[in-house]
Backbone as JSON Lines, residues from 0, in Angstrom:
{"i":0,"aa":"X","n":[24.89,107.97,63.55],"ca":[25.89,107.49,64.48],"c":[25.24,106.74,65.65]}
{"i":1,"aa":"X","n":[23.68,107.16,65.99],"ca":[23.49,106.6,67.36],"c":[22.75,104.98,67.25]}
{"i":2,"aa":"X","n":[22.32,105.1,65.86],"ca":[22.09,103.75,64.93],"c":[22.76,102.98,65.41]}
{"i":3,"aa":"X","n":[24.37,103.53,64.73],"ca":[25.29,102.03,64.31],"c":[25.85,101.67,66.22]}
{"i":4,"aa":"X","n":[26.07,102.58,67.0],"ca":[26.04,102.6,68.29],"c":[25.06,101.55,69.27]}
{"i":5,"aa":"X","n":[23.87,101.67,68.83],"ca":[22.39,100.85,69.51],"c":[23.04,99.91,68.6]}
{"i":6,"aa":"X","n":[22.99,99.67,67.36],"ca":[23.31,98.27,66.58],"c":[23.95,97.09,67.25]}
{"i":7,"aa":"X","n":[25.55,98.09,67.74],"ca":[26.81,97.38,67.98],"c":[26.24,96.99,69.73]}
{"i":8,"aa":"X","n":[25.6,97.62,70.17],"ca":[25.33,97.27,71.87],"c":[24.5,96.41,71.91]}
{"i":9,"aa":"X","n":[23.38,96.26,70.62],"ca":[22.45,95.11,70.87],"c":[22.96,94.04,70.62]}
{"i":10,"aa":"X","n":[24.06,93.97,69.51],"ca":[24.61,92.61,69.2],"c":[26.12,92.5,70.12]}
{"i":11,"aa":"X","n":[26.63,93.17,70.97],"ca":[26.98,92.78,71.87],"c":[26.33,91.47,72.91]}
{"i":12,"aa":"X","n":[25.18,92.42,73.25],"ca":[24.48,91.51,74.66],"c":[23.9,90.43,73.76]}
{"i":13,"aa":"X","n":[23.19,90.58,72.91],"ca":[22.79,89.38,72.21],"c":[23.59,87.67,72.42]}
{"i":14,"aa":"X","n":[24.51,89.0,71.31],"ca":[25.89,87.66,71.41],"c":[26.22,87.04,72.82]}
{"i":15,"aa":"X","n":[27.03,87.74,73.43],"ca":[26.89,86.95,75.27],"c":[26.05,86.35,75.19]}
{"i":16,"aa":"X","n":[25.06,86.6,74.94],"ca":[23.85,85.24,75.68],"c":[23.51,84.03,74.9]}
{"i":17,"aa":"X","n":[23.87,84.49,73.31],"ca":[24.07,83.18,72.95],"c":[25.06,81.69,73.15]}
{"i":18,"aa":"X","n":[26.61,83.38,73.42],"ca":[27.85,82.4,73.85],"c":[27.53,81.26,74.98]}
{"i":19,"aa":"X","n":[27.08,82.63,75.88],"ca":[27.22,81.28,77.24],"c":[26.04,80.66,77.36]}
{"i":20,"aa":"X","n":[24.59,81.0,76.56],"ca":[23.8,79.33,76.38],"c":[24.51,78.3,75.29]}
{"i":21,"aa":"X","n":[25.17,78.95,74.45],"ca":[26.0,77.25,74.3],"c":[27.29,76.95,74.67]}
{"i":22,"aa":"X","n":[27.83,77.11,75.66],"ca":[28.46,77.3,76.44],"c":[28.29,76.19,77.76]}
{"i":23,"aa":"X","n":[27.27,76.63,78.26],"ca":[26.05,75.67,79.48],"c":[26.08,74.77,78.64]}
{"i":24,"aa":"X","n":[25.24,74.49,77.44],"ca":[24.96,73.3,76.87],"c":[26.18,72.71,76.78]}
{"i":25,"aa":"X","n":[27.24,72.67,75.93],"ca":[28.38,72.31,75.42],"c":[28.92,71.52,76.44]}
{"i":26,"aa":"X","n":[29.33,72.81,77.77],"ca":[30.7,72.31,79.29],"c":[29.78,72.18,80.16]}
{"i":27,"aa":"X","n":[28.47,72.72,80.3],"ca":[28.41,72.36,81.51],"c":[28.55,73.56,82.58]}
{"i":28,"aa":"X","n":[28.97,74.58,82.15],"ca":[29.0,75.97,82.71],"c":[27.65,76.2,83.43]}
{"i":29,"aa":"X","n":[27.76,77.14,84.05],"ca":[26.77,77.87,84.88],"c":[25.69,76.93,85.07]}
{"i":30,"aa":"X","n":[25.71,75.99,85.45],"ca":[24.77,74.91,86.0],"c":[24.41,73.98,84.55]}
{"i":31,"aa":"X","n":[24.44,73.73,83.63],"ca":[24.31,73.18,82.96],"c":[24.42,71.72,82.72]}
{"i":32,"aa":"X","n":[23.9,71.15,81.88],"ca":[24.39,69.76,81.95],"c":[25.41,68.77,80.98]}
{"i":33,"aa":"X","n":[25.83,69.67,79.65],"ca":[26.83,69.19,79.38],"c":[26.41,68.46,77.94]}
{"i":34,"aa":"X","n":[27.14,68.03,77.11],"ca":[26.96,67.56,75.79],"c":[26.07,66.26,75.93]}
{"i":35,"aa":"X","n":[26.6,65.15,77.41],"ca":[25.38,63.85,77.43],"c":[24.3,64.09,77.51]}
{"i":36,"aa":"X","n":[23.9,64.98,79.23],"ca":[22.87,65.67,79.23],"c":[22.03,66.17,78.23]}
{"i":37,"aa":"X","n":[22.74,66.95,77.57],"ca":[21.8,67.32,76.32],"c":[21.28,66.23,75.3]}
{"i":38,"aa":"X","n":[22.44,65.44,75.15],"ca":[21.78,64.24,74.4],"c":[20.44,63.79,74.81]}
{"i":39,"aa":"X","n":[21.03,63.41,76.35],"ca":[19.82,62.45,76.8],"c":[18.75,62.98,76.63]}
{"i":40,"aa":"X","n":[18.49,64.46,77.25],"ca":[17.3,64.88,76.84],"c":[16.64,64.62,75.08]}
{"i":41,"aa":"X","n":[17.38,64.76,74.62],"ca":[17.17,64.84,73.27],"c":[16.57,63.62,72.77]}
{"i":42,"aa":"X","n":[16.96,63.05,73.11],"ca":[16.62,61.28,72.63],"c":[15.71,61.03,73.24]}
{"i":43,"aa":"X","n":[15.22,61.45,74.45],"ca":[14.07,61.16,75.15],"c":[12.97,61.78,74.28]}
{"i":44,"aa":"X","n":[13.16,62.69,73.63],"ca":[12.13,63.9,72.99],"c":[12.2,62.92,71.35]}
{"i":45,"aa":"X","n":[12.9,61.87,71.15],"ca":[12.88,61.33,70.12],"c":[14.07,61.34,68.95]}
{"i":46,"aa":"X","n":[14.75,62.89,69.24],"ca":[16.1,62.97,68.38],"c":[17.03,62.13,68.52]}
{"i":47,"aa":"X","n":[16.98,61.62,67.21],"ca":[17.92,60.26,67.68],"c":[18.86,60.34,66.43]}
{"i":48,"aa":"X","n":[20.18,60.18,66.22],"ca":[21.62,60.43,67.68],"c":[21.28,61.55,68.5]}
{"i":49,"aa":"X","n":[21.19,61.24,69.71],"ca":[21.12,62.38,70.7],"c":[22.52,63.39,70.54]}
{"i":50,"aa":"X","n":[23.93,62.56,70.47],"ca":[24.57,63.18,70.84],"c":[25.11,63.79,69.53]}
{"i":51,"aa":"X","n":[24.81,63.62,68.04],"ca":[25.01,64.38,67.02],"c":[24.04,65.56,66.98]}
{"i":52,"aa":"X","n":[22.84,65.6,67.78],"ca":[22.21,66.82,67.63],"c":[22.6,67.4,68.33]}
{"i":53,"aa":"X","n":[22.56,67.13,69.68],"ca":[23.52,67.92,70.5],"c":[25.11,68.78,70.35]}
{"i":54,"aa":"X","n":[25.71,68.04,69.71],"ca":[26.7,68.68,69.28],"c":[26.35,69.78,68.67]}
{"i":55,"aa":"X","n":[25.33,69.47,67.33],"ca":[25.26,70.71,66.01],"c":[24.71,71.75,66.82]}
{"i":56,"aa":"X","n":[23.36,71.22,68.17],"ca":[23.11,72.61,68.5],"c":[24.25,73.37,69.46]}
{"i":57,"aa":"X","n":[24.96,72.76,70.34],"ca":[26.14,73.47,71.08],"c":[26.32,74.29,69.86]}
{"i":58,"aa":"X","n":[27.0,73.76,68.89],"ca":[28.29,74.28,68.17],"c":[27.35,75.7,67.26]}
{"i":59,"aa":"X","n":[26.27,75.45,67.26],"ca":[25.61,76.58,66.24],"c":[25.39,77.8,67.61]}
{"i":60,"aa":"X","n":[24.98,77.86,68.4],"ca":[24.95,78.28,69.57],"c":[25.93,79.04,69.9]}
{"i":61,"aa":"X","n":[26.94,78.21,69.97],"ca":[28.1,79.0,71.09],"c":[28.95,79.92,69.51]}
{"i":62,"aa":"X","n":[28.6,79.3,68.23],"ca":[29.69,80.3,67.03],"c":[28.71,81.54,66.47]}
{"i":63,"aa":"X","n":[27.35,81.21,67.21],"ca":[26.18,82.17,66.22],"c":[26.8,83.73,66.27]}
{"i":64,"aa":"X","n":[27.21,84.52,67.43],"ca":[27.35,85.37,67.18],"c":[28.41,86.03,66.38]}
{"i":65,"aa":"X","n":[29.55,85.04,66.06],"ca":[30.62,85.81,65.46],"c":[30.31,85.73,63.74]}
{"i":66,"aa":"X","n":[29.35,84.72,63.51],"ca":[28.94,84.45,62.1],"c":[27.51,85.54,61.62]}
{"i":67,"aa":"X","n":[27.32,86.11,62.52],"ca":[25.46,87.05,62.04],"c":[26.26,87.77,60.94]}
{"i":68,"aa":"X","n":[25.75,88.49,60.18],"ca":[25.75,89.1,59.06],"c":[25.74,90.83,59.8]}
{"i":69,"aa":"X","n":[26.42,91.64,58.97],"ca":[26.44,93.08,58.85],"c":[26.26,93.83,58.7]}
């Protein structure tokens, strides 16, 4: 029981922190800079569409925790 207990609390906080780092990335939340932002960086680093990688990483980011496995 104290297993599945520690399990469910680690992937609690986990999750939060994945939400709201893609979250920041995505809106712009908690100081963040937002889907261009992220582009731009991105493209500067060479990923080019900036703003299609950017998207996939927001979007993998902010859905990771409701998709982990059981």
């Amino acid at each position: 029981m104290w297993t599945n207990l520690a399990l469910l609390f680690l992937r609690v906080v986990v999750g939060g922190l994945f939400i709201g780092h893609g979250t920041q990335k995505a809106f712009g939340w908690f100081g963040g800079t937002g889907i261009a932002g992220m582009a731009g960086w991105l493209e500067s680093m060479g990923l080019k569409p900036g703003k299609l990688h950017a998207t996939a990483s927001c979007c993998s980011s902010a859905s990771a925790p409701g998709s982990a496995p059981r």
